[in-house]
MARKE-498803 format. One record per residue (C-alpha): x, y, z; residue in three letters; residue number from 0. Coordinates in nm, 3 decimals, always signed. Last residue first. Example, Ala and Ser with C-alpha at 12.3 -4.5 7.8 and 13.67 -1.06 7.14 Angstrom:
REM residues 2
(sevex (+1.367 -0.106 +0.714) SER 1)
(sevex (+1.230 -0.450 +0.780) ALA 0)
***
This chain:
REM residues 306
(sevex (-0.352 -2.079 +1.844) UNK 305)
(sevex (-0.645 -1.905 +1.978) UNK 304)
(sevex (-0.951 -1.897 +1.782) UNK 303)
(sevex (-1.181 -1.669 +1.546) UNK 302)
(sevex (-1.425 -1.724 +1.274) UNK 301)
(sevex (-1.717 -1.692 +1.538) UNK 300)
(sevex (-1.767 -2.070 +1.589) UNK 299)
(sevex (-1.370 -2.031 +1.730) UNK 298)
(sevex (-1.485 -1.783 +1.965) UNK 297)
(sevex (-1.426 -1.423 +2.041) UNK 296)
(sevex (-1.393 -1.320 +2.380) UNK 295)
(sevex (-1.268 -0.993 +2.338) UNK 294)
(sevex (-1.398 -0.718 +2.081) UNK 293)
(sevex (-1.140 -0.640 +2.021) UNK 292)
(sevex (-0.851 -0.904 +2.053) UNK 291)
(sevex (-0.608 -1.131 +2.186) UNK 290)
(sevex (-0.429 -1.512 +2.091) UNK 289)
(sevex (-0.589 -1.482 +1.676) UNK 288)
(sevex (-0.624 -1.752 +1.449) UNK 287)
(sevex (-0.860 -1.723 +1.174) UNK 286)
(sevex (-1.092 -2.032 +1.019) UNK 285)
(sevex (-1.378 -1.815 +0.964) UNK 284)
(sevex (-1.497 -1.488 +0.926) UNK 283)
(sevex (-1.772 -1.331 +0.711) UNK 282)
(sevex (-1.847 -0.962 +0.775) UNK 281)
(sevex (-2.180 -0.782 +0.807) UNK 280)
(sevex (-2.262 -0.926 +1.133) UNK 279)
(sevex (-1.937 -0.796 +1.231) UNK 278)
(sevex (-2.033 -0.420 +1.224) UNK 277)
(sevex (-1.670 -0.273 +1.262) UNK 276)
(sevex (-1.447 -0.183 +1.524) UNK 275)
(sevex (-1.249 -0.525 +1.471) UNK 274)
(sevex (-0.915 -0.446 +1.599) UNK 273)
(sevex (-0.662 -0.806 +1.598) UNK 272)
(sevex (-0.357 -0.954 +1.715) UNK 271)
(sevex (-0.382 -0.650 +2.026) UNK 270)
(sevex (-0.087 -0.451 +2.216) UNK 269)
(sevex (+0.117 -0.606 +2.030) UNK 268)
(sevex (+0.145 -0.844 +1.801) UNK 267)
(sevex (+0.290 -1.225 +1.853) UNK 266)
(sevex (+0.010 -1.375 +1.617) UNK 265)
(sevex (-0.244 -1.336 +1.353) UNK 264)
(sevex (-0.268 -1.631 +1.149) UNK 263)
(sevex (-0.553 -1.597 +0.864) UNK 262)
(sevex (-0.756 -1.882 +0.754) UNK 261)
(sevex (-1.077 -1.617 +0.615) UNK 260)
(sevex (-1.167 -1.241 +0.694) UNK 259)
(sevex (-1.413 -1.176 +0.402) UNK 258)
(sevex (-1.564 -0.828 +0.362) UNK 257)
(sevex (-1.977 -0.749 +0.363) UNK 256)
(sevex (-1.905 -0.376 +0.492) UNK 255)
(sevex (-1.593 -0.160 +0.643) UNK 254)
(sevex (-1.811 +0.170 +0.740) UNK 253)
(sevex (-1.779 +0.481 +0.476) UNK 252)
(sevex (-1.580 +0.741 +0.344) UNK 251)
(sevex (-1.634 +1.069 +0.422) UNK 250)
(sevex (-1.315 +1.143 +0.655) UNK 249)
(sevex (-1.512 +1.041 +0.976) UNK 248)
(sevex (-1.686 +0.802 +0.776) UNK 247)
(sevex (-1.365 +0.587 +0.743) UNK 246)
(sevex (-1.480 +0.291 +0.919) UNK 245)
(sevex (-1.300 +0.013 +1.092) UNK 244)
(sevex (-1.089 -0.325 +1.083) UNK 243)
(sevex (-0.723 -0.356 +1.225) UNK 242)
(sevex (-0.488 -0.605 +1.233) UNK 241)
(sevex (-0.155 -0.599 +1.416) UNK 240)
(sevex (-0.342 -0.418 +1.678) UNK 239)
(sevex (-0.398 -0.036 +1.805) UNK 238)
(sevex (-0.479 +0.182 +1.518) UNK 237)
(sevex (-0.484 +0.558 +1.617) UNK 236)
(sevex (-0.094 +0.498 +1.667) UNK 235)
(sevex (+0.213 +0.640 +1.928) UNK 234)
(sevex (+0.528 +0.521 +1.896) UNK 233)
(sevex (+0.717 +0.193 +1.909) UNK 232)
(sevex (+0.434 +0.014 +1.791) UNK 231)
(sevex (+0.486 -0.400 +1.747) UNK 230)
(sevex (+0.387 -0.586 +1.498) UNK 229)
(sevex (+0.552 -0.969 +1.571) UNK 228)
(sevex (+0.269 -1.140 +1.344) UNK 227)
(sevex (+0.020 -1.130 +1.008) UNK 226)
(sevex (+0.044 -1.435 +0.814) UNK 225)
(sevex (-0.204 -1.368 +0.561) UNK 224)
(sevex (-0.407 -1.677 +0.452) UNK 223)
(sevex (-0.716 -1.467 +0.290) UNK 222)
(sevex (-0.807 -1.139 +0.314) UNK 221)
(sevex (-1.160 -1.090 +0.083) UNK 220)
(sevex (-1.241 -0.720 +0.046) UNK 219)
(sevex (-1.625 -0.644 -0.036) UNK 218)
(sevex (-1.642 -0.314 +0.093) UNK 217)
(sevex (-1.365 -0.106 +0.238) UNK 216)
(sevex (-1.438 +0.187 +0.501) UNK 215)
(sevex (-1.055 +0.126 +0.634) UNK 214)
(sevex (-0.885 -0.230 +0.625) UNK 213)
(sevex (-0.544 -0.266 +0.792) UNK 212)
(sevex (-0.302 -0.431 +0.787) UNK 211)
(sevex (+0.047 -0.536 +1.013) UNK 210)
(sevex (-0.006 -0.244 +1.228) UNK 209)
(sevex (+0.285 -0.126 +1.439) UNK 208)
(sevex (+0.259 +0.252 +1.438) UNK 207)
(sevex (-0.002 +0.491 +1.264) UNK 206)
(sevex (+0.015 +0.848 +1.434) UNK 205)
(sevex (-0.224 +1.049 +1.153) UNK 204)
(sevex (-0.180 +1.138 +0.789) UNK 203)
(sevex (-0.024 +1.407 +0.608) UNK 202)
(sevex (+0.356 +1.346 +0.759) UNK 201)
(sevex (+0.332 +0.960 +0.676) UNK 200)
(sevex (+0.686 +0.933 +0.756) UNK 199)
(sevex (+0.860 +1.268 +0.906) UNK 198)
(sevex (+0.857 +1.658 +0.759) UNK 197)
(sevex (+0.591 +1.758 +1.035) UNK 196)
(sevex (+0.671 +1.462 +1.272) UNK 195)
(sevex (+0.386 +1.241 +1.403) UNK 194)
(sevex (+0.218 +1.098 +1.112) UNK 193)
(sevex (+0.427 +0.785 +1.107) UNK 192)
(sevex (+0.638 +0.530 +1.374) UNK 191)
(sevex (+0.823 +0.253 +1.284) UNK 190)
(sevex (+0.728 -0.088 +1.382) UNK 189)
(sevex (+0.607 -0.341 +1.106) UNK 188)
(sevex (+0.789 -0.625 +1.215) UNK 187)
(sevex (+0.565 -0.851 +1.006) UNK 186)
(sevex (+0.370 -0.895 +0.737) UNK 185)
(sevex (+0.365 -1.185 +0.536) UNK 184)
(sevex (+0.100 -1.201 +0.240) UNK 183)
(sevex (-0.106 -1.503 +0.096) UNK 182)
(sevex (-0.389 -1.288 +0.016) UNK 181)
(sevex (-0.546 -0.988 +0.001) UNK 180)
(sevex (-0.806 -0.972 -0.266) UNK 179)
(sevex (-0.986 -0.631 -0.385) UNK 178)
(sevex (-1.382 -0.571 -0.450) UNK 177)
(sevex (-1.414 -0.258 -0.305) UNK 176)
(sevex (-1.186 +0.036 -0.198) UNK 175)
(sevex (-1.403 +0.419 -0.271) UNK 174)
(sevex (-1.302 +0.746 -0.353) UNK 173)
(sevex (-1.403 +0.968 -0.569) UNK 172)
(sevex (-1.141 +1.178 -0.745) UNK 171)
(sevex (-0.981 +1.436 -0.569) UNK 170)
(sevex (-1.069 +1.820 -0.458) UNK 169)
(sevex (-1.112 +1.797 -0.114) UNK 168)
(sevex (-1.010 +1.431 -0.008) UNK 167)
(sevex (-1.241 +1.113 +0.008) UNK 166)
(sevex (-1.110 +0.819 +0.220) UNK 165)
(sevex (-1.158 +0.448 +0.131) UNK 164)
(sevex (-0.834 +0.298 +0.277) UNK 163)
(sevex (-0.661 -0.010 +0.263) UNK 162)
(sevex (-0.355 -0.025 +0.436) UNK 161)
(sevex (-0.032 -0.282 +0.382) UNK 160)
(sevex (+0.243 -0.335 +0.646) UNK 159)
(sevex (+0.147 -0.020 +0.869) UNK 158)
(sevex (+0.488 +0.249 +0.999) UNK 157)
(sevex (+0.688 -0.019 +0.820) UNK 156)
(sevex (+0.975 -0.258 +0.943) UNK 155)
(sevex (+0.828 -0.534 +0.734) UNK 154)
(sevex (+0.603 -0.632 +0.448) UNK 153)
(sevex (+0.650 -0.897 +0.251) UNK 152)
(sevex (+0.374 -1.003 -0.050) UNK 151)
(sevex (+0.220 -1.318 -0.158) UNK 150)
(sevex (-0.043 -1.122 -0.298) UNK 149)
(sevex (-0.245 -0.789 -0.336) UNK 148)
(sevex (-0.503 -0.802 -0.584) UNK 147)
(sevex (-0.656 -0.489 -0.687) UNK 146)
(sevex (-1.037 -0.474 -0.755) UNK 145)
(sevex (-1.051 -0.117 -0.652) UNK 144)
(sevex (-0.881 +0.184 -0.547) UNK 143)
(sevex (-0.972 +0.464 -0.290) UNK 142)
(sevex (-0.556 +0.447 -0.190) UNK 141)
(sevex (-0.434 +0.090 -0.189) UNK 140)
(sevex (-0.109 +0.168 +0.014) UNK 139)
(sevex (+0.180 -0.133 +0.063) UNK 138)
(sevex (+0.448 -0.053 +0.318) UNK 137)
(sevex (+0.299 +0.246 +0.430) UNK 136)
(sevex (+0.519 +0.449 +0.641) UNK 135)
(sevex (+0.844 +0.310 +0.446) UNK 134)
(sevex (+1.144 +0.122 +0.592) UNK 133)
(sevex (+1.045 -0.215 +0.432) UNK 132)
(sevex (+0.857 -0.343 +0.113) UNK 131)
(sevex (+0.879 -0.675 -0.021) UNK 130)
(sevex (+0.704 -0.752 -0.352) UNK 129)
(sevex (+0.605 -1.043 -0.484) UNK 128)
(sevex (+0.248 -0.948 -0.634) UNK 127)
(sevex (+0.064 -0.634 -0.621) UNK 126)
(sevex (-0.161 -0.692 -0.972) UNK 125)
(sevex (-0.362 -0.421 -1.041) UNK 124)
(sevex (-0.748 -0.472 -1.238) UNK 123)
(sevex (-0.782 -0.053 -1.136) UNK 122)
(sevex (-1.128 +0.003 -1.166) UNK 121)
(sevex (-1.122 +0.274 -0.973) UNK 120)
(sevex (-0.779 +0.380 -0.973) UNK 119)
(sevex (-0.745 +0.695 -0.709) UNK 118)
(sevex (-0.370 +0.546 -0.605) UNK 117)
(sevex (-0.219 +0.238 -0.577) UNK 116)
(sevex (+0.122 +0.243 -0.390) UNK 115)
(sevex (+0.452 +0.053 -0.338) UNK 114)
(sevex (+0.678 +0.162 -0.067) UNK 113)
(sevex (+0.417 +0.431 +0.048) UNK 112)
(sevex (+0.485 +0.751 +0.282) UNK 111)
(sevex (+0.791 +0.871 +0.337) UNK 110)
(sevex (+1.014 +0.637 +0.132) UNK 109)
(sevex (+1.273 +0.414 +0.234) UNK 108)
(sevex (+1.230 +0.068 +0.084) UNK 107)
(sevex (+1.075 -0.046 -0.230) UNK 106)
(sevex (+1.182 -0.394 -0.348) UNK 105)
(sevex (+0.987 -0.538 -0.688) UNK 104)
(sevex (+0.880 -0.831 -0.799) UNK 103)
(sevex (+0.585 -0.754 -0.951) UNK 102)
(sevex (+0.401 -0.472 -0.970) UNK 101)
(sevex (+0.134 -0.517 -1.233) UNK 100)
(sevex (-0.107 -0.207 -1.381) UNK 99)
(sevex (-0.420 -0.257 -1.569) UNK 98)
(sevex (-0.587 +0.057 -1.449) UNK 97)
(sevex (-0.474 +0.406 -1.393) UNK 96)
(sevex (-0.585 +0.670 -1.156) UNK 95)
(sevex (-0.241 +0.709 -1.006) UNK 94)
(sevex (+0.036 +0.413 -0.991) UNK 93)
(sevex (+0.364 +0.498 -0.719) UNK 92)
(sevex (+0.644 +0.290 -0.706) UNK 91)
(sevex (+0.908 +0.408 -0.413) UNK 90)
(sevex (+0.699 +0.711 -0.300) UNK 89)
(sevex (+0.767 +1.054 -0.117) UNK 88)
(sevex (+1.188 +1.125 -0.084) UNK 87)
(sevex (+1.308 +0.806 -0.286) UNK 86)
(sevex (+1.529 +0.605 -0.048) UNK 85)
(sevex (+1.508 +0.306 -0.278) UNK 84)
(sevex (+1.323 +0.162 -0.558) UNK 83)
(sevex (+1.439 -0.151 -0.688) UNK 82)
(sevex (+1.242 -0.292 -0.972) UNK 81)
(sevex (+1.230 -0.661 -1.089) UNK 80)
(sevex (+0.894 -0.576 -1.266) UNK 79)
(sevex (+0.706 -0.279 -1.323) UNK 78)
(sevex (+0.389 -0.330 -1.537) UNK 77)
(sevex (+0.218 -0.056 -1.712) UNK 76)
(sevex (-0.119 -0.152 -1.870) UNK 75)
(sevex (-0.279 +0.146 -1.853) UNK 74)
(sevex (-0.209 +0.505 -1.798) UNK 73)
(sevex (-0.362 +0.806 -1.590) UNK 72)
(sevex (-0.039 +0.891 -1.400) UNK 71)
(sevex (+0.264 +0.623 -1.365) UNK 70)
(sevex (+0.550 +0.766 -1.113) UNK 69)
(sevex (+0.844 +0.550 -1.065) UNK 68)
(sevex (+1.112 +0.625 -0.799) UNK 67)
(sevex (+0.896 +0.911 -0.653) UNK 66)
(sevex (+0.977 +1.275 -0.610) UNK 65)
(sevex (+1.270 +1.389 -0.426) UNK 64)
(sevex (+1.518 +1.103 -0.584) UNK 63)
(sevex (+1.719 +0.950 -0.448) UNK 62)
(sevex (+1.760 +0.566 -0.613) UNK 61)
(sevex (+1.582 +0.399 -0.912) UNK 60)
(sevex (+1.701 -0.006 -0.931) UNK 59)
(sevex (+1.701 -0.153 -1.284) UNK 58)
(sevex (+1.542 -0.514 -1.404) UNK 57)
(sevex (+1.237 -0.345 -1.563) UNK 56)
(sevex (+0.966 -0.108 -1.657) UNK 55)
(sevex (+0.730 -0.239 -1.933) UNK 54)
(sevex (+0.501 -0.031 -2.082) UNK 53)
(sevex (+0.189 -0.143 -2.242) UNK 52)
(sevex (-0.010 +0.164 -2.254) UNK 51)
(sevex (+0.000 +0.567 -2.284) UNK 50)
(sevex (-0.263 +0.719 -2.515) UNK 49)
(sevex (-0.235 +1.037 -2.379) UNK 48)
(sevex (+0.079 +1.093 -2.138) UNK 47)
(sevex (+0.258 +0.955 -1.861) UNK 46)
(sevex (+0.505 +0.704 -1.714) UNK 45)
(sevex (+0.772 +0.921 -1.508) UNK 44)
(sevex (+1.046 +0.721 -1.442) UNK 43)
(sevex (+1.311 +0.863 -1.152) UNK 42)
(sevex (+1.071 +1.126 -1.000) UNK 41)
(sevex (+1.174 +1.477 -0.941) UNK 40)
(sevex (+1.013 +1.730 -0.680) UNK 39)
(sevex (+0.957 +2.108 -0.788) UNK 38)
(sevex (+0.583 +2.119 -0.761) UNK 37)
(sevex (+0.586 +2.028 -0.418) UNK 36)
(sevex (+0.427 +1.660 -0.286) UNK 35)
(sevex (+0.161 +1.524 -0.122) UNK 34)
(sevex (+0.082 +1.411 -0.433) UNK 33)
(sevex (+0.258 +1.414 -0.730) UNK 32)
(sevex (+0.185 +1.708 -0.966) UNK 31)
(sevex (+0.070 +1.603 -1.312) UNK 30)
(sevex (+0.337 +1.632 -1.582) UNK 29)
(sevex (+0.342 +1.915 -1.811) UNK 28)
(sevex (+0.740 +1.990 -1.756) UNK 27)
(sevex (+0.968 +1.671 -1.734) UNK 26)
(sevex (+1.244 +1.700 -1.437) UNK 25)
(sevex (+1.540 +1.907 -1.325) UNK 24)
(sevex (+1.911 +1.808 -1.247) UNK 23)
(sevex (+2.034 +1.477 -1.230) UNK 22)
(sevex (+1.884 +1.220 -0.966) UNK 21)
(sevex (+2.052 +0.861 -0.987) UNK 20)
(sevex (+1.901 +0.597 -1.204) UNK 19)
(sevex (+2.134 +0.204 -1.172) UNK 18)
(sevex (+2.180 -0.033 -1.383) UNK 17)
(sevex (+2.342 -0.298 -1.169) UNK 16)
(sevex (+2.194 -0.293 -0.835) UNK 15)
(sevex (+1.863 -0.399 -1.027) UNK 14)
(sevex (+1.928 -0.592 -1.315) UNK 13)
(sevex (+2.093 -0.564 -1.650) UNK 12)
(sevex (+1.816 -0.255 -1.720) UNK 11)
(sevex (+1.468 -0.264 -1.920) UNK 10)
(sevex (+1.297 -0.008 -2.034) UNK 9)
(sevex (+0.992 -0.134 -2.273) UNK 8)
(sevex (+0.773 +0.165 -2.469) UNK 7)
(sevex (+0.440 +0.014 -2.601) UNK 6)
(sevex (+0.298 +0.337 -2.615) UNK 5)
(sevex (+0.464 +0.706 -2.559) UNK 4)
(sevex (+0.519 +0.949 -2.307) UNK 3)
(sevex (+0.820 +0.786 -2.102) UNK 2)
(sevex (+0.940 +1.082 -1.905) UNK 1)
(sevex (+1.316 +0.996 -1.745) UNK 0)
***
C-alpha cells in the first residue's frame, strides 16, 4: 500500500484483526530502502511531495521483504497501535523526515531495527510505548536528532536501543544530538547480530547483549532507564549492558557533553556499564551500577553499587 497524498488516515479494527499480508509487487518511484534490494516490498509505504499528517493505525503488517511501514522524506506521520511482525529488514522504519510519533506499537522479528529513525536531522520524533523484541536493533536512532525515546520495552534483541552518529559513503550527514532517553526497560537483550552474511544486523558488526548504547552522540540526556539481565550469547564489539564510546573510526565523532542521570543498571553481563568515553565531558549522577569500565567508580562520580 503507497500512501502519496496529505492528511491521509488508515486505520484498521485493531492489530491482530485487520491484518496486511504480502501480495505480489510493490509501488514504482519509491526510494530504495536501505540495506535492502531493489525488489523488496514494504506493507505501507508513506511517501511523496507534500506528504503530511498521516495517521497509520490499529492494524498489524506481517511478511513482508521490505519493511512493515516505510515513511521517506515526510512529516508529521504518526503510527499508532501498529503491529509489525516478521518483516524481512525493518518493522517501522522513518527516513529523513521530521515530526514523526511511534506510539504504541509492537515490532518484532526483523533483521535489523524493530522501530527505526533514520538520517532525520531535525527529526522532533516521538518513540513512545513501544516494545520491541526479536530484532537486531530493538530501537535504532540512525544520525538523527532531537528524538525522544520513552517509556519503551526492549527485549530479546541483538542491542535494546542504539544511538549512533556514523557517516556512510554517499548518505546524508550524520550526526545524533540533542535526543532524550528516558524511562525505558531494557532487558534480555541476547541475540546475536553482524555475524552471519544473510543474519541480524548483517551490515554491521558482532553486537550481542547490550541493553543501550550511545555512539559519537552529543548532548543526549538518559534518564531513569532500567537497564538489566543483558546477557551476550555470541560474540559483540560492545561488552556491557550499557555502553558509551566514539564513532570516529566510521567518521563520526567522540560521545560529548551527554547526561547519564538515576539510571539502574543491573544483572548484565560481562559488565553493567562501558564508558570508553572522555568522562569529564559527561554529567553523571545518581546511577546504579554493581561492575564497570573504567572500575572503581564512586558514588561522588555519578555511579554506585546497588
Amino acid at each position: 500500500m503507497w500512501i502519496r497524498h496529505p492528511g491521509v488516515t488508515l486505520t484498521g479494527a485493531g492489530a491482530g484483526r485487520t491484518v496486511l499480508a504480502p501480495g505480489e509487487g510493490g509501488p514504482v518511484g519509491v526510494p530504495r530502502l536501505h540495506d535492502a534490494g531493489d525488489d523488496v516490498v514494504s506493507g505501507v509505504t508513506v511517501h511523496g511531495e507534500g506528504v503530511a499528517d498521516v495517521r497509520v493505525e490499529k492494524l498489524s503488517v506481517r511478511g513482508f521483504s521490505g519493511a512493515g511501514i516505510y515513511a521517506h522524506t515526510v512529516s508529521g506521520v504518526t503510527v499508532h497501535e501498529v503491529t509489525a511482525e516478521d518483516n524481512a529488514v525493518w518493522g517501522v522504519y522513518l527516513r529523513e523526515s521530521s515530526g514523526c510519533a511511534v506510539t504504541g506499537c509492537r515490532a518484532s522479528g526483523s533483521q535489523y531495527g524493530g522501530v527505526a529513525l533514520s538520517f532525520c536531522p531535525r527529526s522532533g520524533a516521538l518513540l513512545d510505548g513501544n516494545e520491541t523484541f526479536a530484532n537486531a536493533f530493538g530501537i535504532f536512532v540512525d544520525n538523527s536528532s532531537g528524538a525522544r525515546v520513552v517509556r519503551n520495552s526492549c527485549h530479546g534483541n541483538a542491542i535494546g536501543v542504539l544511538l549512533l552518529n556514523q557517516v556512510y559513503e554517499g548518505e546524508p550527514e550524520g550526526g545524533v544530538r540533542d535526543c532524550l532517553v528516558a524511562g525505558n526497560d531494557l532487558y534480555g537483550n541476547d541475540l546475536a547480530a553482524g555475524v552471519e552474511p544473510d543474519g541480524l544486523g548483517a551490515a554491521g558488526p558482532p553486537i550481542s547483549g547490550v541493553g543501550l548504547a550511545l555512539i559519537g552522540t552529543h548532548r543526549v540526556s538518559v534518564v531513569d532507564n532500567h537497564i538489566h539481565d543483558n546477557h551476550p550469547s555470541g560474540e559483540s564489539v560492545m561488552g556491557a549492558g550499557f555502553v558509551m564510546g566514539s564513532s570516529k573510526e566510521w567518521g563520526g565523532d567522540d560521545a560529548l557533553d551527554n547526561h547519564v542521570l538515576w539510571n539502574r543498571i543491573t544483572g548484565n553481563s560481562p559488565l553493567d556499564h562501558q564508558l570508553g568515553t572522555d568522562l569529564a565531558r559527561q554529567v553523571f549522577a545518581g546511577n546504579v551500577a554493581d561492575k564497570g569500565e573504567p572500575p572503581g567508580l564512586t558514588a561522588a562520580e555519578g555511579w554506585g553499587p546497588r
